[in-house]
C-alpha positions, 0 to 999 in steps of 0.5 A: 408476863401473861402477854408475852408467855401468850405470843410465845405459845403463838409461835411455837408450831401448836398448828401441828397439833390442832391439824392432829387427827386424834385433835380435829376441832369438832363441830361443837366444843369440846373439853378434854380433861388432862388430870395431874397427880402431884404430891402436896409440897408447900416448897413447890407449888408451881409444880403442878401450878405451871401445868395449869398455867400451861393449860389455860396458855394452850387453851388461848392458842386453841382459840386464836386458831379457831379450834373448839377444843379445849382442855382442863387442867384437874390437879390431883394432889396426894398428902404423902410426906416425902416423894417414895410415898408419893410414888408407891401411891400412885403405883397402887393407883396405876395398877387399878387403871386409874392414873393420871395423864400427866404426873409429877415425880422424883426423878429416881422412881421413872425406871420403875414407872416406865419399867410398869409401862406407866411412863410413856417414852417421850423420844420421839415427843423431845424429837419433834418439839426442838421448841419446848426441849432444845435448850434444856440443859444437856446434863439434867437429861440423865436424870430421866433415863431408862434403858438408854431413852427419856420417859421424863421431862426434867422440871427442876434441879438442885446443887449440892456443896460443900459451904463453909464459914470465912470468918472461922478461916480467918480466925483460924489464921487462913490467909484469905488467898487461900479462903477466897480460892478455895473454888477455883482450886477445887474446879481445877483439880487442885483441892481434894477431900483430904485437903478438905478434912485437914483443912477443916481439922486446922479450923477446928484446932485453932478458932471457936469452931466445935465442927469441922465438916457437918452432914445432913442427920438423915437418909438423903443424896448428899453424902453420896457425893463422897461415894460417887468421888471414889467411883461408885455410880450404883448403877450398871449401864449394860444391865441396868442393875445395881452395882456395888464395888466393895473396894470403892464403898470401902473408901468412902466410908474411910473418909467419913470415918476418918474424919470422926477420928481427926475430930472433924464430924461428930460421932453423933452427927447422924443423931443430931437435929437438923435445927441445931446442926443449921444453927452451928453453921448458920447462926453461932459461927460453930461449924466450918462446913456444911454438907446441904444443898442451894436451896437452903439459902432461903434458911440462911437467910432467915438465921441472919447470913446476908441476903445480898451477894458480897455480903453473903460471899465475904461472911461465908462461901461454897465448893463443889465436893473436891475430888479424891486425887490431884488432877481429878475431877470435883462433882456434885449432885442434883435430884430433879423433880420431873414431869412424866405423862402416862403410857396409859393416857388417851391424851398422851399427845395433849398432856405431853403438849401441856409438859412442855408449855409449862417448861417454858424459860419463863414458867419454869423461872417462877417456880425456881425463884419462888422455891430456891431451885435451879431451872432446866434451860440456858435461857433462864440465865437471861430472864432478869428474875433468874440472873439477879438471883445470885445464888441460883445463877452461881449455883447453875454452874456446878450442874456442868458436872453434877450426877444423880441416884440411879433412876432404879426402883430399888435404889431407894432401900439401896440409900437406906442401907448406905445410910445405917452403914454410915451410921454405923461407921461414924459412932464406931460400931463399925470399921470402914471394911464392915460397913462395906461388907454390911451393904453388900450383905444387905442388899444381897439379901433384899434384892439380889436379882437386881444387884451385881457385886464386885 
């Protein structure tokens, strides 16, 4: 691997660089350090391990040319429990001038690193090196936008689904026609989320299932999968403020709530533990679908699903979230973890250079094989470690049409809100109308200069 990952960088056009005028071998050797900030993540430690890789990968071509520069790799990781500390971290750090070169980040926080002038534009960086970036698949590049230009460089990502258990379908009497071709139906427009809680409610009605359709018990991305069906991007793209129509929120919040009444979700589901909502489904056979995301295969497995692709594929299945209407399309939603360079870097340049070295096919492989999450380049679907891992090669297909959270800084306490009205809507405290008309009022009072409202 070492060999061929070194041939690679050989021949990537690195010379460009080393004639640089900010990069000219000096006469005597020269070590630049390029400083990194990740957030301590025992499911992703590659993240910040590819860039060292991609250091000491740079380093080598550096001295098969002849140069004497050379660079080094200093990680700094910070022990915030979740990706928004992260970020307010390193906005504090930025804002004393003392950020890193190159950070780490989800990709929802970009807008206000770039909006800061922390995150440097890498327009014209992605331009000039087809190398590092050209196979990139074209639909993560979403993810690192602000005002219309990429201030990021995509480092992994995620599908979310709909996965649901065939031994419950057939015990219910579902024809296994229609179990297997439940994806295919859902791609063709042919299998709504209405289908999906009727669909779930027969299951419920006539075999051990207690569940229906179960969700994540906490804020997260999954369920807006279902508000961005009824049509709410949550973003302005001629503003770039938040947008919220309260006819769309409404809807979706009628189906969630709808499915409380049919006896489909729990009321409780948002006081569940994650523990035992992962046990219904996984372990006791007592849930027909489960609202998540790929990685947790890796958990399935562990409770006892089949590691091996028929196994997993006769026991249980997965759909991309259906569209609302016949016709329409399905989504699914992805959250990359990015790798962004600082604006205020002496060494923009280099550490931009150690960015794309690390995305490499086959760095950026390690990383999705060892943590369960999809690779941001074509080529990954050709690299034997990646193809024969059937879950992320079936799972790569749904990003054809996934979507992302906005990348707002506001967003954040956005989703917060989105989730207590959920909340709300799902123990009956409040109807689906309310629950719209509480988000609007909420944000509205939190951060009105940056929301429209329609």
């Amino acid at each position: 691997m070492k060999t061929g990952l070194l041939n690679t960088a050989l021949g990537i056009g690195l010379s460009a660089f080393i004639a640089g005028t900010a990069y000219v071998a000096p006469a005597t050797a020269q070590t630049i350090d390029i400083n990194v900030w990740s957030r301590q993540d025992t499911s992703g430690p590659l993240r910040p391990g590819n860039l060292i890789t991609a250091g000491e990968i740079l380093n080598r071509t550096l001295e098969a040319a002849g140069s004497e520069v050379r660079v080094n790799v200093i990680i700094t990781s910070s022990p915030a429990p979740g990706f928004d500390e992260d970020a307010l971290q390193l906005l504090k750090v930025f804002a004393i001038g003392e950020g890193p070169d190159i950070f780490i980040a989800a990709h929802e926080w970009i807008g206000e690193f770039a909006r800061n002038g922390y995150a440097w534009n890498l327009e014209e960086h992605i331009a000039s090196r087809p190398e590092f970036y050209a196979d990139i698949i074209p639909a993560l590049w979403g993810s690192t936008l602000f005002d219309g230009e990429r201030y990021a460089i995509p480092q992994d990502a995620e599908a979310r689904m709909f996965f649901y258990n065939k031994k419950l379908m057939r015990q219910a009497g579902i024809s296994e026609d229609i179990i297997e071709g439940l994806p295919q139906r859902v791609l063709d427009g042919e299998f709504t989320l209405a289908d999906l809680s009727a669909l779930a409610k027969k299951v419920v009605d006539n075999s051990d299932a207690e569940f229906g359709i179960l969700h994540r018990p906490s804020k997260g991305p999954d369920y807006l999968m279902i508000f961005n069906a009824y049509g709410s991007s949550f973003l302005d793209p001629e503003s770039g403020k938040l947008l919220l129509e309260e006819d769309k929120l409404a809807a979706a919040y009628e189906w969630f709530a709808g499915n409380v009444r049919m006896g489909v979700t729990p009321a409780n589901n948002t006081a569940m533990d994650w523990d035992a909502i992962r046990a219904a489904f996984y372990k006791e056979d007592k849930a027909a679908f489960w609202m998540y995301g790929i990685w947790d295969l890796a958990r399935a497995f562990a409770a006892g699903v089949p590691e091996d692709e028929e196994g997993y594929f006769k026991q249980m299945g997965w759909i991309a979230s259906p569209a609302v209407v016949k016709g329409g399309t399905p989504n699914s939603l992805t959250h990359p973890i990015v790798y962004a360079v600082s604006a205020l870097s002496e060494n923009k340049e280099l550490a931009a250079t150690i960015v794309g070295l690390a995305s490499s096919a086959e760095l950026n492989t390690l990383h999705a094989v060892g943590s369960f999450h999809i690779g941001i380049k074509n080529a990954q679907l050709g690299i034997p470690a990646y193809a024969e891992n059937w879950g992320l090669r079936r799972a790569t297909e749904l990003l054809k049409f996934t979507q992302f959270m906005p990348n707002h800084p506001d967003f954040g306490r956005l989703n917060g809100i989105i989730y207590t009205a959920l909340q709300g809507v799902e123990t009956g405290r409040l109807s689906s109308a309310e629950a719209a008309e509480f988000v609007i009022d909420e944000a509205q009072g939190q951060f009105s200069k940056n929301l429209i409202v329609k």
